[in-house]
MDAnalysis code that builds the backbone (N, CA, C; Angstrom):
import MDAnalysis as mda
import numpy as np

u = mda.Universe.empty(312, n_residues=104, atom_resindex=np.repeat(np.arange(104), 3), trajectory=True)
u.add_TopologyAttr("name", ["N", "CA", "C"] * 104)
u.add_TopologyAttr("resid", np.arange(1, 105))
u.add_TopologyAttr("resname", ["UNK", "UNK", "UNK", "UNK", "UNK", "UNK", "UNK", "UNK", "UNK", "UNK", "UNK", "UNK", "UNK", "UNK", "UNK", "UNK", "UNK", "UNK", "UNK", "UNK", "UNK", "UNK", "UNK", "UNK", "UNK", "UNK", "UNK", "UNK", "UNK", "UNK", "UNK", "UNK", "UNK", "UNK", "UNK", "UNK", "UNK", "UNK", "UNK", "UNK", "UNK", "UNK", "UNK", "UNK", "UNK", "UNK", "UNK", "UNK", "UNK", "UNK", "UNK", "UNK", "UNK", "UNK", "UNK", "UNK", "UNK", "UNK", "UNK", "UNK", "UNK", "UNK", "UNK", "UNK", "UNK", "UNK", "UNK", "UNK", "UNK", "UNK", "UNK", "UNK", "UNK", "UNK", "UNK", "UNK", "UNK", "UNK", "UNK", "UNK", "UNK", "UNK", "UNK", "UNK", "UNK", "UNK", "UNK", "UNK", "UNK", "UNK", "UNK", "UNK", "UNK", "UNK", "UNK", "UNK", "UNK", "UNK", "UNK", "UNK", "UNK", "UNK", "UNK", "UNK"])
u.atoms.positions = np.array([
    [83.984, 263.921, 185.705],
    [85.131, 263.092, 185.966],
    [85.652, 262.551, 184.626],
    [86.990, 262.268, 184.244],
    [87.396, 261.549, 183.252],
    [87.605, 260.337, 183.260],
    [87.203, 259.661, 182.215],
    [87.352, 257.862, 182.405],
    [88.741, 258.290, 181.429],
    [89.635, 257.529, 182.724],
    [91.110, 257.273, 181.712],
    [91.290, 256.727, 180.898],
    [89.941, 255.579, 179.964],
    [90.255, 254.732, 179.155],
    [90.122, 255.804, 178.052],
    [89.369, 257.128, 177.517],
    [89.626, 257.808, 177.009],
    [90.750, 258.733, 176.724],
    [91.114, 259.076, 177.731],
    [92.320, 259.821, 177.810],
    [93.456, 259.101, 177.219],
    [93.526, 257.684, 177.859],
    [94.721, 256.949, 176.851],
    [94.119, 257.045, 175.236],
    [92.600, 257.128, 174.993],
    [92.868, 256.956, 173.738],
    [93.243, 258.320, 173.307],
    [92.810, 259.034, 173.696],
    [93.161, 260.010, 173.110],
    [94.553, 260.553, 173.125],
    [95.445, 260.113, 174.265],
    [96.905, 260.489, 173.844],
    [97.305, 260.005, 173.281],
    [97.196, 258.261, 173.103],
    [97.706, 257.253, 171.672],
    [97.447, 257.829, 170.396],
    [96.304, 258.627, 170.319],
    [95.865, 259.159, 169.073],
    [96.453, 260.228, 169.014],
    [97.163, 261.029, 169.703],
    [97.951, 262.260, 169.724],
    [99.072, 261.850, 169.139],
    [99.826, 260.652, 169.728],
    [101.156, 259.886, 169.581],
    [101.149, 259.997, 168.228],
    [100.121, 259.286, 167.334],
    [100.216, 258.672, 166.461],
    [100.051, 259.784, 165.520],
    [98.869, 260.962, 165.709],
    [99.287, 261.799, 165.099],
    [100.864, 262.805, 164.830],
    [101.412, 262.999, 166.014],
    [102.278, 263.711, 166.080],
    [103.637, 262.869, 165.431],
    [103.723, 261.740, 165.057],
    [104.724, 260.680, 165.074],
    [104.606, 260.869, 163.305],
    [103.838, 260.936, 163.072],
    [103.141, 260.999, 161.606],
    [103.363, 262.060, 160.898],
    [103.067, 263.025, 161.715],
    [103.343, 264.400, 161.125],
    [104.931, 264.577, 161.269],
    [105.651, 264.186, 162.033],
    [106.926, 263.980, 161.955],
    [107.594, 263.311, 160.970],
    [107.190, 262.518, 160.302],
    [107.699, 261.079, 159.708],
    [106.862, 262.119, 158.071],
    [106.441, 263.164, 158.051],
    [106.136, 263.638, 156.927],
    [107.059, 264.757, 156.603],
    [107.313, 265.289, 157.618],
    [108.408, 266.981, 157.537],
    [109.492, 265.765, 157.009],
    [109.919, 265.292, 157.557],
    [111.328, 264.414, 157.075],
    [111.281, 264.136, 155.712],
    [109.731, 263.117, 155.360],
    [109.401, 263.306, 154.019],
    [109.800, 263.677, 152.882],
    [109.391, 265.081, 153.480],
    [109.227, 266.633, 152.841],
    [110.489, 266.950, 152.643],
    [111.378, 266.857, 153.669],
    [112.725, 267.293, 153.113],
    [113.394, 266.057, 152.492],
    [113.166, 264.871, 152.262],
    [114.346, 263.921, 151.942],
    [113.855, 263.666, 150.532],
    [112.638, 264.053, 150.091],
    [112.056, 264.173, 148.638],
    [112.451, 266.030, 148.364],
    [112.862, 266.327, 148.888],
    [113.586, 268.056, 148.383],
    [111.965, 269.145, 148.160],
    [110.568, 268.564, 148.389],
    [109.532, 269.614, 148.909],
    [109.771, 270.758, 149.012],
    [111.185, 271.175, 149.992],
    [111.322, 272.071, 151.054],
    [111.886, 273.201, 150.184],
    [112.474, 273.055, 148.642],
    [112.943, 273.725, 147.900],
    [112.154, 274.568, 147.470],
    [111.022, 274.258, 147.373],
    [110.091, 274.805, 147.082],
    [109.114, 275.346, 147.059],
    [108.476, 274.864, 148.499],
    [107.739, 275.185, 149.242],
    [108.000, 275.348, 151.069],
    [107.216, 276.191, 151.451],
    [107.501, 276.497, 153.011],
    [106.595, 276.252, 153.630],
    [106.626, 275.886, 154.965],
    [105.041, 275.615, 155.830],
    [104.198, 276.776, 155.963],
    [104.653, 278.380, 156.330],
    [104.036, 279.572, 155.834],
    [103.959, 280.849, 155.102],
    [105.072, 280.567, 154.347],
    [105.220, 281.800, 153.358],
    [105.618, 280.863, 151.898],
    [104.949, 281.574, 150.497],
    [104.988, 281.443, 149.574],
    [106.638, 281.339, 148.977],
    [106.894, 280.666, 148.241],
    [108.344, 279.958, 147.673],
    [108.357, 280.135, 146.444],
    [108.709, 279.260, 145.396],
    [108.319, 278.901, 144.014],
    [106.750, 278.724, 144.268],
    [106.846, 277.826, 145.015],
    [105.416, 277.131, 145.089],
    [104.726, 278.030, 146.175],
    [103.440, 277.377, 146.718],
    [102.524, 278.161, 147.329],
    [102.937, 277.480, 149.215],
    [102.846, 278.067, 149.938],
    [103.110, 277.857, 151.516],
    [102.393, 276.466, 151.570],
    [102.695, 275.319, 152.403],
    [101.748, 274.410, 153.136],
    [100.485, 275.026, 153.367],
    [100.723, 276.312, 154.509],
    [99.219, 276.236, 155.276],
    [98.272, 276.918, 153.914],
    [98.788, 277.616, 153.144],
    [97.666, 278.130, 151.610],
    [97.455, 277.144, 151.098],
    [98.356, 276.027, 150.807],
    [97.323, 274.960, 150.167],
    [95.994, 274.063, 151.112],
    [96.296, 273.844, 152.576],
    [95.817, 273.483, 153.260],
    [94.240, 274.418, 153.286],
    [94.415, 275.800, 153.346],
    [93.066, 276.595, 153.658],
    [92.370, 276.790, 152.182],
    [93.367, 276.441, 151.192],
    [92.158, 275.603, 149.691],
    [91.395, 274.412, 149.850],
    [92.432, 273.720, 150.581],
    [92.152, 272.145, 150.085],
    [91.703, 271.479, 151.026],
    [91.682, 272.118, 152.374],
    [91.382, 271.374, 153.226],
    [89.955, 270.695, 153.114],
    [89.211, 271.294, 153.161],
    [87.356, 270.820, 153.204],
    [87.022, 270.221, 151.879],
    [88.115, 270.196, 150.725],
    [88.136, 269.126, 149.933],
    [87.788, 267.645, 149.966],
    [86.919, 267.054, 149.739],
    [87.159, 265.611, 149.995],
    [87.904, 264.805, 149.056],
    [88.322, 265.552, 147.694],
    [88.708, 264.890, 146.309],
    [90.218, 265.176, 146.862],
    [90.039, 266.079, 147.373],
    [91.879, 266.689, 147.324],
    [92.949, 265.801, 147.929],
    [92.846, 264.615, 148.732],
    [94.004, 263.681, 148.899],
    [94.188, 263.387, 147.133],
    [93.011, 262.996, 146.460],
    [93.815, 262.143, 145.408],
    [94.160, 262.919, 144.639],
    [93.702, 263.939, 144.571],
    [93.537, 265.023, 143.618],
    [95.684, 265.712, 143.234],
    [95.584, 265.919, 145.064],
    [97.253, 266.791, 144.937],
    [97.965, 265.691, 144.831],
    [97.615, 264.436, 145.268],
    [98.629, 263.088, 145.399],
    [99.444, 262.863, 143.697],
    [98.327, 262.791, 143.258],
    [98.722, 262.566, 141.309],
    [99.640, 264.228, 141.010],
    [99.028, 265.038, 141.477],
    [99.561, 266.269, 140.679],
    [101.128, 266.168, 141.743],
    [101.438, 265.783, 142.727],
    [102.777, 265.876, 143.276],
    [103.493, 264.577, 142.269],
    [103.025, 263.346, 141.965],
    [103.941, 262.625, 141.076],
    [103.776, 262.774, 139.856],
    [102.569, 263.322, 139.139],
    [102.673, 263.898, 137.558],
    [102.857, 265.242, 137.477],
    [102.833, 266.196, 138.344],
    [103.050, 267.280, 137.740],
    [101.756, 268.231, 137.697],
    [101.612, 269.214, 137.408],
    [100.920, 270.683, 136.875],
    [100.877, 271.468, 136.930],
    [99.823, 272.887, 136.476],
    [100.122, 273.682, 136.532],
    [98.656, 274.582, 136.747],
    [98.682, 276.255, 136.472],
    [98.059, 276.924, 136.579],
    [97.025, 277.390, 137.802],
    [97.184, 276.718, 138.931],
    [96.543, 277.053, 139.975],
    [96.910, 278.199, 140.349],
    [98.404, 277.879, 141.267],
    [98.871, 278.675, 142.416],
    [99.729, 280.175, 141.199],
    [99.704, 280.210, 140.121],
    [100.083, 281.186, 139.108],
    [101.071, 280.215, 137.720],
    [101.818, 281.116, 137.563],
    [102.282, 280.249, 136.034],
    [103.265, 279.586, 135.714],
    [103.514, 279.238, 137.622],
    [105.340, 278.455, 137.762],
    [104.585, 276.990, 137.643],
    [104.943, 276.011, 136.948],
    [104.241, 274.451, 137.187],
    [104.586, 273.798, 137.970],
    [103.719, 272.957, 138.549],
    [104.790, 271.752, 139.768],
    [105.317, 270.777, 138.764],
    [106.595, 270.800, 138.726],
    [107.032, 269.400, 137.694],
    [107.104, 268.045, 138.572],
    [106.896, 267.173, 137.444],
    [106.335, 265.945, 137.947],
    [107.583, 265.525, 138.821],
    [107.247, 264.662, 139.767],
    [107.711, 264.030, 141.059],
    [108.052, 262.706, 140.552],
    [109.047, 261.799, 139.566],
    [109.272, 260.636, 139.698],
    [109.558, 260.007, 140.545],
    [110.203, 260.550, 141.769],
    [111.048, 259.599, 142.732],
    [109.926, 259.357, 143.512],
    [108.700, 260.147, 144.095],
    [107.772, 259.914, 144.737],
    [106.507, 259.014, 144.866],
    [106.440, 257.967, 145.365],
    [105.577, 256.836, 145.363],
    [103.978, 257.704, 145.735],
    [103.041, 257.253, 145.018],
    [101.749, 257.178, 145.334],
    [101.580, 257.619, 146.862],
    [101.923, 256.409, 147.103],
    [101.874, 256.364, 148.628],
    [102.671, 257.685, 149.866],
    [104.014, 257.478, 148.783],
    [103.786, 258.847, 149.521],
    [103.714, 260.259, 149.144],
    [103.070, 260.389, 148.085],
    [102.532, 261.272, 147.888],
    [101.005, 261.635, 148.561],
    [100.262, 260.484, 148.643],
    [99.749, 260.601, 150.102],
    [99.648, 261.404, 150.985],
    [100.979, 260.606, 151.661],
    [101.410, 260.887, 152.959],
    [101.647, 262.409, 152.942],
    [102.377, 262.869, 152.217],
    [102.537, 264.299, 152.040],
    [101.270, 265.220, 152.078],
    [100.864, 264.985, 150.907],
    [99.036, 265.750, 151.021],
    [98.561, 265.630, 152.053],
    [98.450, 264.297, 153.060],
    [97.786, 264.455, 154.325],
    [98.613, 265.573, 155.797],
    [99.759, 265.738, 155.180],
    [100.707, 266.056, 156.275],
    [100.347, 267.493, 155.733],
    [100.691, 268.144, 154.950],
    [100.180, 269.239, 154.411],
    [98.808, 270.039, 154.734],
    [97.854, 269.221, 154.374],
    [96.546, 269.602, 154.461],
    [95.912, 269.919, 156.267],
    [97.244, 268.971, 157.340],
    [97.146, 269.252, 158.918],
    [97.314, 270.787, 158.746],
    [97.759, 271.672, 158.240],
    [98.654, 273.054, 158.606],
    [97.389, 273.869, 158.001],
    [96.694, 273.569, 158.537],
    [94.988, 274.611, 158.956],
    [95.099, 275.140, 160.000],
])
């Protein structure tokens, strides 16, 4: 039998995921991301879900891509660099890496 007090949590926790991951694609495009990268095929940059199936089981990798989306780098994904992100706050640079790293 299901105790509904789970089930609400677990759809609140759906909500909140899905509301989130929404509130990141927007993100993604209103910081211009989208120029550059795609959720599954390679761009300038490398697809969402390829960085996700690097980085996912990362535990360093929130802070790790967070800095490299507002400073910049290079040489991973080949020899195009990510140039640094001024307009992008910490925070949401974040937000991005976490929204990213879902597309496993």
């Amino acid at each position: 039998m299901v105790d509904c007090r789970q089930l609400t949590a677990a759809s609140f926790a759906a909500l909140l995921t899905s509301s989130t991951a929404f509130a990141s694609a927007d993100l993604a495009k209103s910081k211009n991301c989208v120029a550059c990268h795609h959720v599954e095929r390679k761009m300038i940059g490398p697809s969402y879900k390829a960085m996700a199936g690097r980085y996912g089981n990362d535990k360093s990798a929130i802070k790790l891509l967070s800095e490299k989306i507002v400073k910049g780098g290079g040489g991973v994904w080949g020899p195009m660099p990510m140039p640094p992100q001024p307009s992008v706050s910490p925070e949401e640079a974040e937000a991005l890496v976490k929204w990213i790293l879902s597309h496993q």
